[in-house]
N, C-alpha and C positions, 0 to 999 in steps of 0.2 A: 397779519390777521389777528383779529379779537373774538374770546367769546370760544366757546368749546360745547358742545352739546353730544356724547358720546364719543365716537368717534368723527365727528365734524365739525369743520371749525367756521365762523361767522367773518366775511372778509370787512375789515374796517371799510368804509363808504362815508363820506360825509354828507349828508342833505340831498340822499340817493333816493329816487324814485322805489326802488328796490331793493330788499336786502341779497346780497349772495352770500352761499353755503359754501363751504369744498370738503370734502372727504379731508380726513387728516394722511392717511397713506395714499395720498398722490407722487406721482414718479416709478421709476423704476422699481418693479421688485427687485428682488435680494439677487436671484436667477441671474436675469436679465442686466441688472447691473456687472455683478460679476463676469458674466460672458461677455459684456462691449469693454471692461477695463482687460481681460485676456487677450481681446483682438486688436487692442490699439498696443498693449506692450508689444506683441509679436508685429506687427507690423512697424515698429522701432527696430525690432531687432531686424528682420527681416526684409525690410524698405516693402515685403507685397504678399498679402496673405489672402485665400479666397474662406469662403463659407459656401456651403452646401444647401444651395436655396438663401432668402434673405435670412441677416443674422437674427436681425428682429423683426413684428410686421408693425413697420412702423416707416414711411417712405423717406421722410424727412431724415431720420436718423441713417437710414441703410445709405442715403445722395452724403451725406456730413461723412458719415466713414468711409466711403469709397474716396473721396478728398483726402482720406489720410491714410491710403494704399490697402482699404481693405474692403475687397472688391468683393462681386457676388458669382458663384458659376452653379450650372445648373448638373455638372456630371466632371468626374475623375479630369476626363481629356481635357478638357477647359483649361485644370489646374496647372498642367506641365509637371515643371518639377518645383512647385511652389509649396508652401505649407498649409494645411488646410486647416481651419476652426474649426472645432465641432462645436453646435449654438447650442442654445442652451435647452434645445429638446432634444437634442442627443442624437446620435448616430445609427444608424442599421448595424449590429456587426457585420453582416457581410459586405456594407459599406468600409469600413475600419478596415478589415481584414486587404481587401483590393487597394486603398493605400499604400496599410503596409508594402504588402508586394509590389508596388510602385516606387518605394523607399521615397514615400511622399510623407512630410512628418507630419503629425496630428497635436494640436493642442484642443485640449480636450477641456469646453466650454458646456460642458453640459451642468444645466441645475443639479444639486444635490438632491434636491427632492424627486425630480426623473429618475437619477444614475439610484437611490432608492427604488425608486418600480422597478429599476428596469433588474435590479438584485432580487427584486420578489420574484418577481418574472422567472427568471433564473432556478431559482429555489423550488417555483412549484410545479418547472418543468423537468428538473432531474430528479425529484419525487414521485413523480406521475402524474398529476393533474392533467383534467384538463379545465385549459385557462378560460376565463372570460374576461375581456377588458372592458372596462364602461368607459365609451369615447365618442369622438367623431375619425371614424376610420381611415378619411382624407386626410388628416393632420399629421404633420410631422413626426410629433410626439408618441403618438400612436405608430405609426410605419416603424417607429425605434423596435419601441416594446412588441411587437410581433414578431419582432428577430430573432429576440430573447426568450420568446413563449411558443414558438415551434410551429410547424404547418396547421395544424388543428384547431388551434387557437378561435377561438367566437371575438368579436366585438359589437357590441352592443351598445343603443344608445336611445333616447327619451322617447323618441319614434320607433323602435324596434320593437318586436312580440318576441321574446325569448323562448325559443326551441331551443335544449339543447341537445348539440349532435350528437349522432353513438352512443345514447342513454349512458353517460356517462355514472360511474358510481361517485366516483370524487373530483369536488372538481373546486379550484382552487380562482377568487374575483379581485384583482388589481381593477384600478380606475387611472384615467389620462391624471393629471394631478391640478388642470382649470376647471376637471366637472364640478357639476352642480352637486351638492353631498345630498340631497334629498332625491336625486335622480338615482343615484350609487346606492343610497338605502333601497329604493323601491325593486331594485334589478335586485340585491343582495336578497332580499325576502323571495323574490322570484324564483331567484332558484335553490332555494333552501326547498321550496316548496316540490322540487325535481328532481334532487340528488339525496344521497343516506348521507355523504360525506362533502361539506362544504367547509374550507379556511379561508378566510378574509383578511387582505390588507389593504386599508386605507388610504390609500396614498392620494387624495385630495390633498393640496397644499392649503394650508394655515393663512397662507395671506391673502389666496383668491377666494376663500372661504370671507373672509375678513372684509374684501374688498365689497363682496356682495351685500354683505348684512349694513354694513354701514351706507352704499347707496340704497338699501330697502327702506333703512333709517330716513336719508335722505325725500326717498319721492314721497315719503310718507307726510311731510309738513311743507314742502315747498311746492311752489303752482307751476313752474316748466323744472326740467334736467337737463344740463347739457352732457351729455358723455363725451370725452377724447380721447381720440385712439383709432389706429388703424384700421381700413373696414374689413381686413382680413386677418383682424386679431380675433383670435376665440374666445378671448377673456372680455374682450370692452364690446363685444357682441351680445357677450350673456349677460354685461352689464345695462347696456341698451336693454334687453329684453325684462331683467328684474324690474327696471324703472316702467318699462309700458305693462307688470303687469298690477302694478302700482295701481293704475289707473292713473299716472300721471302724463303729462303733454313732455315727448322725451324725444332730442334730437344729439345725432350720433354724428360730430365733424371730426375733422381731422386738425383742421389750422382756425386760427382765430379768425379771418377772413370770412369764416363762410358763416360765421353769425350773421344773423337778420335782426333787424329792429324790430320789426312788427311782432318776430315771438314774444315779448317782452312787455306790449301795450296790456295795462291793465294787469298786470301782474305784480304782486308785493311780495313773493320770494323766487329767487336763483339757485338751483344748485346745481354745482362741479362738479362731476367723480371722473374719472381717470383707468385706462386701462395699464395693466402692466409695464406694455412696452413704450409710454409715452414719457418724453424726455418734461425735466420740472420747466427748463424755457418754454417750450409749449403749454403747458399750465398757464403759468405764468404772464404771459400774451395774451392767454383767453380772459382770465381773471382783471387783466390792465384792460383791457376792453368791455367786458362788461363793465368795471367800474365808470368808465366813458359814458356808454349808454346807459348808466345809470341816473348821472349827474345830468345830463341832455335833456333840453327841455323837448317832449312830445311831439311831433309832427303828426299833420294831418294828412 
């Protein structure tokens, strides 16, 4: 690639119908890297390791890892007496806890920036808070940090009206760490406006912050977006949605295959962005293909 414009970099093309863009942090975050090089050492050592739900949402990667003994289970009994992952949105403790007493061992694959919430978490419930998390309450991530922050716990999220329970007097706001920071501001003012006693910690993560501002960059100059990544990734979901509220023409695949030419007619910029959990080969295939159809001469 040639050419940098912020965080985006211009894919060389020679005598291309098209220019393409790509985010410069495409691939694995730091997390997520981390937790797949964790589950392949241990499955070396181990010859067969499970994860609790997929390790990543990412289909292609979780069929590659299972090829290399490190398989998916949905609950304890599944695992036997195997060694379990924890991925990298981390574990329920009272998931942890029922290993242990299985004398089922844990390698603990969780983000740093989680096992940070999930320590806030910790902190604002043996103080007294009561917690609110800014999330999507189905998510992994989130089912962690509720473990951590006690029955009482709120979660809230972009769709929510914020009541909070029990007229609490203090009350202490962690966030999932792929929300949106302008989501996390508008709840945080929210209940400032409800309680005498609010502390806040930010635990949005720096790179999905990062990721978003740079595809905003993106749909901002180029005429389609392709987004990659899982369709039950919450990161390259919200990356899809920053790009449509762009006003840009924005399509959310998984594999390079499922490009169309006709997106493409009439159009003189491409841009790449990438979710979290999306391997750089996958990139990489998409970007060799658009190049393809870029050099192609038009069909009618």
């Amino acid at each position: 690639m040639t050419g940098e414009y912020g965080g985006i970099q211009k894919v060389q093309i020679k005598d291309g119908r098209f220019n393409v863009w790509c985010v410069k942090d495409a691939g694995f975050c730091f997390g997520v890297e981390r937790a797949v090089k964790m589950a392949k050492d241990a499955a070396a050592r181990f010859g067969r390791v499970y994860s609790l739900g997929p390790l990543i949402h990412n289909k292609d990667v979780v069929e590659s890892l299972e090829r290399e003994g490190i398989c998916v289970a949905e609950s304890l009994e599944q695992v036997g007496q195997n060694a379990v992952i924890a991925r990298s949105h981390g574990l329920p403790p009272e998931i942890a806890q029922a290993a242990h007493k299985r004398r089922i061992e844990i390698i603990d694959g969780t983000c740093p920036f989680v096992k940070k919430a999930q320590d806030y978490a910790k902190l604002l419930r043996n103080e007294g808070y009561h917690i609110v998390i800014v999330g999507n309450a189905s998510h992994p991530e989130v089912k962690g940090l509720l473990g951590f922050s006690g029955r009482d716990a709120q979660v809230v999220n972009a769709d929510t009206e914020l009541e909070l329970t029990g007229n609490p007097a203090r009350v202490g706001i962690i966030a999932q760490t792929t929300e949106r920071i302008e989501v996390f501001a508008r709840i945080v003012s929210n209940v400032v406006s409800q309680a005498k006693e609010v502390r806040v910690f930010n635990t949005v993560c720096d790179s999905a912050i990062s990721r978003r501002e740079n595809t905003r960059r993106l749909a901002n100059f180029c005429d389609v977006v392709i987004v990659i990544g899982g369709k039950h990734s919450a990161n390259t979901n919200q990356l899809t949605a920053v790009s449509r509220q762009c006003g840009t023409q924005t399509y959310h695949i998984e594999r390079p295959e499922q490009l169309m030419p006709e997106w493409f007619k009439g159009k003189h910029s491409v841009g790449v962005t990438v979710g979290a959990s999306t391997p750089e080969w996958i990139t990489s295939a998409v970007i060799d293909r658009l190049r393809e159809s870029s050099q192609s001469p038009v069909s009618e």
